[in-house]
N, C-alpha and C positions, 0 to 999 in steps of 0.2 A: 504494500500500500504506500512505502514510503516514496515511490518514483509517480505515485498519479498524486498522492498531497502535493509535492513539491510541482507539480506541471500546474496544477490546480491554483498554488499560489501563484502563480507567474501570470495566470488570464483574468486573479481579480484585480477589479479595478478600486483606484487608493479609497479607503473608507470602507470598505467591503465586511473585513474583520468587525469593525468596532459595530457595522449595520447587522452583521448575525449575531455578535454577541449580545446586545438588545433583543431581538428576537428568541434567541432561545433562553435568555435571563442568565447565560453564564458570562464569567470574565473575560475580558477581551485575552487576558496572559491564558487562558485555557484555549480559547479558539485558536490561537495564534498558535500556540505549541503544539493541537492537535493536527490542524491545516501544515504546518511544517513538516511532521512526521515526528517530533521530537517526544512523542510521548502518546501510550494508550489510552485511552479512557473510555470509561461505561456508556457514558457520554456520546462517543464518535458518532455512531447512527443517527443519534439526531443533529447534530452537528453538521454532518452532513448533507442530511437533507434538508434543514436550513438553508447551507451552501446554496444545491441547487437549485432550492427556491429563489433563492438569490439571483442568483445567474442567470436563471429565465426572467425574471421579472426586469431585468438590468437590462439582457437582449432585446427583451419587447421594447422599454423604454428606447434604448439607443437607435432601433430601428424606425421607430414612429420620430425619433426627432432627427431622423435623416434623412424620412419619408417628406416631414416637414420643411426641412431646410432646401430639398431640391426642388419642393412646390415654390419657395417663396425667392428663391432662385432660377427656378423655369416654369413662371407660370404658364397654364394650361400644358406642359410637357410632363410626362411619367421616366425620367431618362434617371437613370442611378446613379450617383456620386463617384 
């Protein structure tokens, strides 16, 4: 697991950590050391899928405001960034 946490930290984007560790009501030094691989915890599963909630919810955003910036960019054109 230790080579997909570590690929995992690398595509969140900055704030990520500290927005799961709110989420899941644990420490941000917990999330950070699990998403690292520096340490097991009971915890991971959910941690995880936090993460991924994450991440999709992040994707959706980034995509709707890239969707947005090529309309207000090319109006009336559908062209992708």
């Amino acid at each position: 697991m230790n080579a997909q946490t570590m690929e995992l930290k690398k595509k969140l984007p900055h704030g990520a950590m500290k927005s799961i560790a709110t989420k899941t009501g644990l420490s941000l030094s917990t999330i950070s050391q699990v998403i690292r691989g520096n340490v097991v915890s009971k915890k991971q599963p959910e941690i995880l899928k936090a993460t991924a909630e994450f991440m999709t919810e992040y994707k959706a955003k980034e995509r709707e405001a890239v969707r947005a910036l090529n309309e207000a960019l090319n109006p009336g054109t559908e062209q992708a960034i």
